[in-house]
TIKE-799094 format. One record per atom (N, C-alpha, C, CB): residue in three letters; x, y, z. Coordinates in steps of 0.001 Angstrom, whole numbers, plus 500000, padded with zeros to 6 digits. Glycine has a CB too. Example, Ala and Ser with C-alpha at 12.3 -4.5 7.8 and 13.67 -1.06 7.14 Angstrom:
Ala513190494310507800 Ala512300495500507800 Ala513200496700507800 Ala511308495527509046 Ser512850497750507080 Ser513670498940507140 Ser512900500030507870 Ser514084499402505725 
END
This chain:
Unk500813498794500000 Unk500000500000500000 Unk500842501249500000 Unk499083500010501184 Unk500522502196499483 Unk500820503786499753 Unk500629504118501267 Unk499742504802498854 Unk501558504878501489 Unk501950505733502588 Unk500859507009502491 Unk503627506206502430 Unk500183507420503456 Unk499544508325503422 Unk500031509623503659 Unk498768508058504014 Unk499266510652502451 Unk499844511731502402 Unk499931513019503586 Unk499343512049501356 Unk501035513756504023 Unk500368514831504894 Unk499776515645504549 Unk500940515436505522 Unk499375515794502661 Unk498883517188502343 Unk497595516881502433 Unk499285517883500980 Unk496894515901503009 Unk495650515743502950 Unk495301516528504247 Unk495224514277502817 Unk494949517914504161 Unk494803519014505501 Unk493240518768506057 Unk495017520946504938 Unk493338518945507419 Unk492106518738507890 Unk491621520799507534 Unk492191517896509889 Unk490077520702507164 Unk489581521928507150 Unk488451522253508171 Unk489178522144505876 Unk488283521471508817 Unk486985522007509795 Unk487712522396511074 Unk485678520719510180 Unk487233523742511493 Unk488036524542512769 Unk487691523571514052 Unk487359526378513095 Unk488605523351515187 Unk489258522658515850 Unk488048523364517264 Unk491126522887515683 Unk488019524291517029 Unk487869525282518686 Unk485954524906518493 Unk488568527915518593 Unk485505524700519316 Unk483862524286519002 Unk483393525512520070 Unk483215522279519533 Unk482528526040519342 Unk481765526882520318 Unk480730526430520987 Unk481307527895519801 Unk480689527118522707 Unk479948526409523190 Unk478087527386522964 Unk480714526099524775 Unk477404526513522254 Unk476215527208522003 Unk475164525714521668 Unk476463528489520581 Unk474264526365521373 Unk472845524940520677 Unk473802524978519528 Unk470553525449520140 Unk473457523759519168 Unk474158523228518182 Unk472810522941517023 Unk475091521834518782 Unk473121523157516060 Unk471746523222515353 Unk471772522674514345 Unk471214524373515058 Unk472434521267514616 Unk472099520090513661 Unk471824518990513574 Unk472611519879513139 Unk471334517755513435 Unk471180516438513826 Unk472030515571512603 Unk469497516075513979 Unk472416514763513044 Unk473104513844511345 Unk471890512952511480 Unk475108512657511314 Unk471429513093510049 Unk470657511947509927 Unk470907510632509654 Unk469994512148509245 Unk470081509635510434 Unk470950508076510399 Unk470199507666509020 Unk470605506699512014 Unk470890506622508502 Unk470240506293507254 Unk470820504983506922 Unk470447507363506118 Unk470547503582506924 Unk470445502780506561 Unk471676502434505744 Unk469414502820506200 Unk473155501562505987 Unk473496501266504595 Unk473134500706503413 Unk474137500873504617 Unk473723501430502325 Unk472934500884501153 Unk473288499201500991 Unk473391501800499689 Unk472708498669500321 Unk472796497085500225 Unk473622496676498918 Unk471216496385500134 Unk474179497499497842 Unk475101497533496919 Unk475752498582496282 Unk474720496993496187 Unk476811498886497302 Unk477779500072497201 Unk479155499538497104 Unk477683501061498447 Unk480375500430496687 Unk481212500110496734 Unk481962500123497977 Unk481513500507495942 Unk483054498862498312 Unk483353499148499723 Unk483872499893500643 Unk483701498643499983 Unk484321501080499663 Unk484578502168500951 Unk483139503047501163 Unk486027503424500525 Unk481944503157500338 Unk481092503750500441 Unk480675502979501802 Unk480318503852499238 Unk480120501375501590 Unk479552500552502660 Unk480905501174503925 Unk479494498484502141 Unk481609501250503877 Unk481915501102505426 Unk482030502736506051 Unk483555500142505666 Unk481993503597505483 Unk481712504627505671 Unk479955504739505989 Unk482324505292504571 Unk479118504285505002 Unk478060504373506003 Unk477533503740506911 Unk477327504514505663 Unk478100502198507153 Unk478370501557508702 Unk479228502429509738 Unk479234500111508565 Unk480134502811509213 Unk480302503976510406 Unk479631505030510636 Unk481335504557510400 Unk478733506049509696 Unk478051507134509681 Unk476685506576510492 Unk477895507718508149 Unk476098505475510260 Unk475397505290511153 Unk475173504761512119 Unk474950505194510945 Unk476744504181512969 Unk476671504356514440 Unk476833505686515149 Unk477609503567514965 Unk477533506523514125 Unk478074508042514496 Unk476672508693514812 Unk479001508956513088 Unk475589508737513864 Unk474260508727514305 Unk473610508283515633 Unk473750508100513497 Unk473868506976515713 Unk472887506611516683 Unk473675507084518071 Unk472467504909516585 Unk475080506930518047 Unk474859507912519438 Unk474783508936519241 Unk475716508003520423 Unk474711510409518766 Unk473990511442518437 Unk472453511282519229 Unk473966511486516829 Unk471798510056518466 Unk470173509981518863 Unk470628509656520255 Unk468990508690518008 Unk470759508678520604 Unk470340508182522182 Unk470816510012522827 Unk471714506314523041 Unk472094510402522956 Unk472388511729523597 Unk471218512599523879 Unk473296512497522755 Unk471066513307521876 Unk470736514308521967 Unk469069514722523007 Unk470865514542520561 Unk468942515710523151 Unk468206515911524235 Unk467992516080526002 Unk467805515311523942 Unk469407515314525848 Unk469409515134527469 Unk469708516531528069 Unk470632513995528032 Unk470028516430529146 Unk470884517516529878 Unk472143517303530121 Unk470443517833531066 Unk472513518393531160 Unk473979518120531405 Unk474012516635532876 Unk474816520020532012 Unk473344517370533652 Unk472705516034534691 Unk472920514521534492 Unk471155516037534660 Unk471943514787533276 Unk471816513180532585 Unk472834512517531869 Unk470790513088531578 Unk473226513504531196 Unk474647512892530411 Unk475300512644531525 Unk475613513899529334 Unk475650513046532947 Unk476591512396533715 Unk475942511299534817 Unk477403513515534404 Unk475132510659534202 Unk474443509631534913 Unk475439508271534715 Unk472831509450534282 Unk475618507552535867 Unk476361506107535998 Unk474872505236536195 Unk477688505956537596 Unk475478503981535819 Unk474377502843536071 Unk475418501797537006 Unk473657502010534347 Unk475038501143538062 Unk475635500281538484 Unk477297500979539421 Unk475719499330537139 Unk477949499680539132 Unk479469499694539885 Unk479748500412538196 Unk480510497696540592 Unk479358500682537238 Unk480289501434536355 Unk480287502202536741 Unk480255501654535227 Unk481564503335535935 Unk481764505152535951 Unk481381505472535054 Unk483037505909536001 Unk481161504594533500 Unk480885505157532351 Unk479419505852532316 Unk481068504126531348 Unk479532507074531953 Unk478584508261531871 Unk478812508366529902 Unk479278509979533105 Unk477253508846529667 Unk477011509395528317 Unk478229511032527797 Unk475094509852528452 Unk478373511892528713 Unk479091512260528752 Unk480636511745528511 Unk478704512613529453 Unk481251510825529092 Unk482224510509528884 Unk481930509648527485 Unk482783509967530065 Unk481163508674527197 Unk481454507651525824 Unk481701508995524585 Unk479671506332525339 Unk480841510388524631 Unk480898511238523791 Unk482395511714523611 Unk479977512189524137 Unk482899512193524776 Unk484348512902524473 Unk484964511956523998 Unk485201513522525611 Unk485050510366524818 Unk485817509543524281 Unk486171508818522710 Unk485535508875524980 Unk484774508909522160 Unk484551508669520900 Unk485378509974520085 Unk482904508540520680 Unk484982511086520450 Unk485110512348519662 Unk486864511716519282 Unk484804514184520757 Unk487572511903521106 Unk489100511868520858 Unk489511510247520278 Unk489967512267522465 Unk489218508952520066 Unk489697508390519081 Unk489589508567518125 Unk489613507646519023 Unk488317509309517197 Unk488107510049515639 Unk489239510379515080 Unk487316511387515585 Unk489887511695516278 Unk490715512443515816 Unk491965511619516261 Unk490537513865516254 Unk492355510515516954 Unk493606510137517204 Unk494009509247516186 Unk493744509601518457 Unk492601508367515955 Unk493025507604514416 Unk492938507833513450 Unk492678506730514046 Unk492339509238513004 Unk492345509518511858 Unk493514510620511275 Unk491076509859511709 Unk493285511655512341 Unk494011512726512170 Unk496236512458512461 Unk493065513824513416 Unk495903511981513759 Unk497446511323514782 Unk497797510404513578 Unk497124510155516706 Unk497197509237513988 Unk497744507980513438 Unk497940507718511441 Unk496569506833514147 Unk496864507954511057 Unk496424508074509942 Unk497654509587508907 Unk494599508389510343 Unk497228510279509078 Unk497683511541508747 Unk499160511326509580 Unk496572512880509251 Unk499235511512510547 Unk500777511770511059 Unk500701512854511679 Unk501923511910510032 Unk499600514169511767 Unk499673514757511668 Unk499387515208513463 Unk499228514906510524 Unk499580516468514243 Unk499749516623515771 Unk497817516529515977 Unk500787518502516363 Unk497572515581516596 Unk496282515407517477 Unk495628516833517583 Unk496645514792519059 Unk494670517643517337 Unk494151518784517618 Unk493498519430519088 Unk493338518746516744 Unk493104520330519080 Unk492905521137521001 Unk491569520361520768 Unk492755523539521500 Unk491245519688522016 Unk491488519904523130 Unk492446519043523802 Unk490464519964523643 Unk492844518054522713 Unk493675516687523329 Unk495509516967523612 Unk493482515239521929 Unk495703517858522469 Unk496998518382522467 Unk497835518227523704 Unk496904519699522170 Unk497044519017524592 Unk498108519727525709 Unk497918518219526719 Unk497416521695526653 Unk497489517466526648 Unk496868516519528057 Unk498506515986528009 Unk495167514941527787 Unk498675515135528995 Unk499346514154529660 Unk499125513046529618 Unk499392514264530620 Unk498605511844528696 Unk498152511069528701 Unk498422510090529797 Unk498242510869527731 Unk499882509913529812 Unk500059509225531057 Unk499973509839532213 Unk501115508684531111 Unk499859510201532414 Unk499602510762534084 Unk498117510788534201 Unk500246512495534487 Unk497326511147533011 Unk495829511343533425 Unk495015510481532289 Unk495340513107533428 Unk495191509139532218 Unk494663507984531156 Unk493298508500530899 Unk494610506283531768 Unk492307508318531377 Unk490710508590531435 Unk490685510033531407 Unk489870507992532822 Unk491256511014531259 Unk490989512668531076 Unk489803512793530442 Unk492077513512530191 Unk489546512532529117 Unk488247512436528498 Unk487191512162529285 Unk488224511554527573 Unk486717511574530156 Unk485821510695530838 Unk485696511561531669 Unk486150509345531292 Unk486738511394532535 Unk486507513093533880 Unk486409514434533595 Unk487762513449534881 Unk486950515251532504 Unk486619516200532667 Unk485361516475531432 Unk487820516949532786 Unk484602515099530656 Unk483699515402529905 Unk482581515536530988 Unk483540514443528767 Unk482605515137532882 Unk480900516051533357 Unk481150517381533534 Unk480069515605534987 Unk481986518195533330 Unk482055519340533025 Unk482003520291532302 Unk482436519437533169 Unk482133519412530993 Unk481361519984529551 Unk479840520140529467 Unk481642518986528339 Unk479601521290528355 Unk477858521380528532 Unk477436519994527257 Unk477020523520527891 Unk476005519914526834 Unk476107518582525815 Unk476562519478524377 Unk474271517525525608 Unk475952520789524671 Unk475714521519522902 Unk477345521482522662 Unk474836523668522716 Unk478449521691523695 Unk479959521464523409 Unk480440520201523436 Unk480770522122524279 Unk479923519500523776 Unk480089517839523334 Unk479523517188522028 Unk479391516974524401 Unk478300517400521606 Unk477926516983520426 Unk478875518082519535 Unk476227516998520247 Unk479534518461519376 Unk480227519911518692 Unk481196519328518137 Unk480796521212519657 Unk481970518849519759 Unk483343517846519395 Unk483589517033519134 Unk484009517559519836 Unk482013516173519012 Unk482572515035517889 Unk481937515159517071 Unk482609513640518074 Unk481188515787516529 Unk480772516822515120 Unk481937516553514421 Unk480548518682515337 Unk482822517791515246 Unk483978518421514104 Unk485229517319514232 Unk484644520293514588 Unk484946516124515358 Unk486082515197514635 Unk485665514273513759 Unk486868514413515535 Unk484104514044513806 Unk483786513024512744 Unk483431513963511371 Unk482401511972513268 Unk483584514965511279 Unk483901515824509830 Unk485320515851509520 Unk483447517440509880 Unk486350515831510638 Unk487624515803509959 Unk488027514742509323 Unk488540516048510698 Unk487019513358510094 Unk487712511704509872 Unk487119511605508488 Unk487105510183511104 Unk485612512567508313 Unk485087512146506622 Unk486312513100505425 Unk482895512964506301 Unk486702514190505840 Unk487549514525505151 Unk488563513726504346 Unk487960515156505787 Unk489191513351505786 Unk490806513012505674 Unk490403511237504976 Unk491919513097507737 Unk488929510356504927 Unk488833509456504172 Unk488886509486502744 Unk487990509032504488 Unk487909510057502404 Unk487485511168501274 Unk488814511365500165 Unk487113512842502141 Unk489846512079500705 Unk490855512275500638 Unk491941511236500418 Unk490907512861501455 Unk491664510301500506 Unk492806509176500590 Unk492420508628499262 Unk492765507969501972 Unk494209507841498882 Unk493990507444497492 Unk493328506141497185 Unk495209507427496854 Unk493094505463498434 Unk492934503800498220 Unk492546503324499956 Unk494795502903497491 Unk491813502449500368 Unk491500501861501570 Unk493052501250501903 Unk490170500711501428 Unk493223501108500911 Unk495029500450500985 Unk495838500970501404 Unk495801500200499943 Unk495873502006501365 Unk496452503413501798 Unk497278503248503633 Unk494788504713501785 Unk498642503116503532 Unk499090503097504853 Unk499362504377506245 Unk500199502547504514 Unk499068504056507135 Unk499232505350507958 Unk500473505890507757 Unk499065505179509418 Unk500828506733508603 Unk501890507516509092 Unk502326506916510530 Unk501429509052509162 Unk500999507089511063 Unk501478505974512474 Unk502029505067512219 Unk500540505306513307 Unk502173504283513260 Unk502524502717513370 Unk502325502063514367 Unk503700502399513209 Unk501964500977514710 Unk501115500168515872 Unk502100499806517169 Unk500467498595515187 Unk501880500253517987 Unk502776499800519205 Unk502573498760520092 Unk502891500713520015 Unk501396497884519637 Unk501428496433520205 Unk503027495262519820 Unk499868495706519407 Unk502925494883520677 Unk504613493836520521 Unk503879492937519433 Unk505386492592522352 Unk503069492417518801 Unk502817491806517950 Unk502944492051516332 Unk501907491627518332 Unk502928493404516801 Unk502432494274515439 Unk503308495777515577 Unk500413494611515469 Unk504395495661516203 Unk505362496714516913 Unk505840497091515413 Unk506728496066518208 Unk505915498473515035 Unk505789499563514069 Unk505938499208512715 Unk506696500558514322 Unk504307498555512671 Unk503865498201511340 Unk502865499335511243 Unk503255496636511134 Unk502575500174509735 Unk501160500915509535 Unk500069499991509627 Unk501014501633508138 Unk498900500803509643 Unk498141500318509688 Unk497109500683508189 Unk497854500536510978 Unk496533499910507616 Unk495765500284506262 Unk494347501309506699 Unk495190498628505405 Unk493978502079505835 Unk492743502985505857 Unk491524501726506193 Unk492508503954504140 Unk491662501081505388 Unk490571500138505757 Unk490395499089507382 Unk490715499174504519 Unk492148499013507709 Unk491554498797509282 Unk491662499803510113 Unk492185497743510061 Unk491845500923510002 Unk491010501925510987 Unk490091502424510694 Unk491490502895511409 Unk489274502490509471 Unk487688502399509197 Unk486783501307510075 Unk487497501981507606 Unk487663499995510038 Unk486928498908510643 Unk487024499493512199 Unk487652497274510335 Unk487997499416512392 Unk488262499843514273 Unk487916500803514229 Unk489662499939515131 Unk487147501894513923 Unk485975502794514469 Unk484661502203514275 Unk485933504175513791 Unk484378501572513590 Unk483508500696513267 Unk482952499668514371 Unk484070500091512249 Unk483907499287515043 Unk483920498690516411 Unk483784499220517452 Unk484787498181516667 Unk484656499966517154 Unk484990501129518284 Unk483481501485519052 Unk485709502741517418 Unk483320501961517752 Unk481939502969517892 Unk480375501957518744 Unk481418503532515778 Unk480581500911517877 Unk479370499652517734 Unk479662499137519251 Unk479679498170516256 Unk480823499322520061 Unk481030498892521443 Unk480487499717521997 Unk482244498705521965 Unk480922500922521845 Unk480116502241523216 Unk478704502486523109 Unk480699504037523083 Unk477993502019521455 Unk476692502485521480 Unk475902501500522726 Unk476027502350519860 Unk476631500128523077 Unk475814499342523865 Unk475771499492525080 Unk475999498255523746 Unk477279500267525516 Unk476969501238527139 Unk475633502102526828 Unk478509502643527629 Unk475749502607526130 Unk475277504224525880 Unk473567503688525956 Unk475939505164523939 Unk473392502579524955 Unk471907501954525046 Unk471636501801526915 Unk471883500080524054 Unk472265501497527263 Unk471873500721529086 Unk471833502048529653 Unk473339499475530137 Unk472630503252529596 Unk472826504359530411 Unk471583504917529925 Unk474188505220530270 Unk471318505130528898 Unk469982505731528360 Unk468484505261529187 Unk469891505213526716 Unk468878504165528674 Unk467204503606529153 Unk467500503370530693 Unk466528501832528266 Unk468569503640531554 Unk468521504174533142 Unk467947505086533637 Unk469493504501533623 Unk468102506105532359 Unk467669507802532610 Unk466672507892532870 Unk467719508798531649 Unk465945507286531489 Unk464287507869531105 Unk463654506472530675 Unk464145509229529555 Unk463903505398530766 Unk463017504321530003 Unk463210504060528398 Unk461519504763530181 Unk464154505166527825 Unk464276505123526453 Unk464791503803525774 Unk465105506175526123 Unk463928503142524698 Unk464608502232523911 Unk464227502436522163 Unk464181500736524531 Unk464953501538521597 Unk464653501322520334 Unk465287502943519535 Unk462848500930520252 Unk466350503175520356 Unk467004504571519827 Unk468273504399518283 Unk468000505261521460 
END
């Protein structure tokens, strides 16, 4: 595969204002005979959706609701999702420096940052931030010459110790990614309010 390019620039501004946010992505069904980067782009576009749906509406309150011995809050699956978007698409993918708000953190010293300081975010600045990282990740796909297409990163598991990784398996691993947290996010939901079938 090709090495992926750095001139593929992310264009959607980084800084999210905190206000109503005044859009919904609409979920929509993948098509049943597309080509395969279309299909997995809209298997990802419509988990990116459905947590959108279960969220949107809540409060700030609710988004920091726990169920059980978990900590995981709707609040946190949101930031957390937002910052792998941009770590595998933008970091890993691109090569390119991780964008604000993740920049400045410490990862090691503060692993879960996302999680703790997302009950302190309002939701209209949370749905914002992963808005504008799942617009950078459609960009920077968009943009690529081939699913074949190799990162800039390289994998730091001892198995797989600094091999790239192809466009098409970090399409899949958000794909997962995503399809894992929607099933917290389903249980935290219907804790709140009774909500199902979101």
């Amino acid at each position: 595969g090709e090495r992926c390019s750095s001139r593929w620039k992310v264009y959607h501004p980084v800084t999210v204002p905190r206000r109503s946010v005044p859009w919904m992505i609409e979920r929509i069904d993948p098509e049943l005979r597309v080509a395969e980067r279309e299909t997995l782009n809209q298997y990802l576009d419509y988990g990116r959706a459905t947590l959108v749906k279960i969220v949107t509406g809540l409060t700030k309150e609710q988004l920091a609701t726990t169920v059980g011995a978990s900590d995981l809050t709707l609040a946190g699956l949101i930031k957390h999702l937002a910052l792998v978007e941009d770590a595998w698409f933008v970091e890993t993918f691109l090569g390119e420096t991780i964008p604000e708000p993740w920049t400045p953190i410490d990862w090691d010293a503060d692993p879960e940052w996302e999680f703790r300081t997302a009950l302190d975010d309002d939701p209209a600045y949370l749905l914002g931030l992963y808005d504008a990282a799942c617009a950078r990740a459609r960009d920077i796909v968009a943009g690529a010459v081939s699913l074949d297409a190799l990162s800039v990163g390289v994998s730091r598991r001892d198995e797989t110790l600094g091999q790239p990784f192809s466009l098409r398996w970090i399409i899949l691993h958000m794909i997962e990614e995503t399809a894992r947290h929607l099933g917290h996010a389903d249980l935290i939901r219907q804790a709140i309010d009774g909500a199902t079938d979101l």
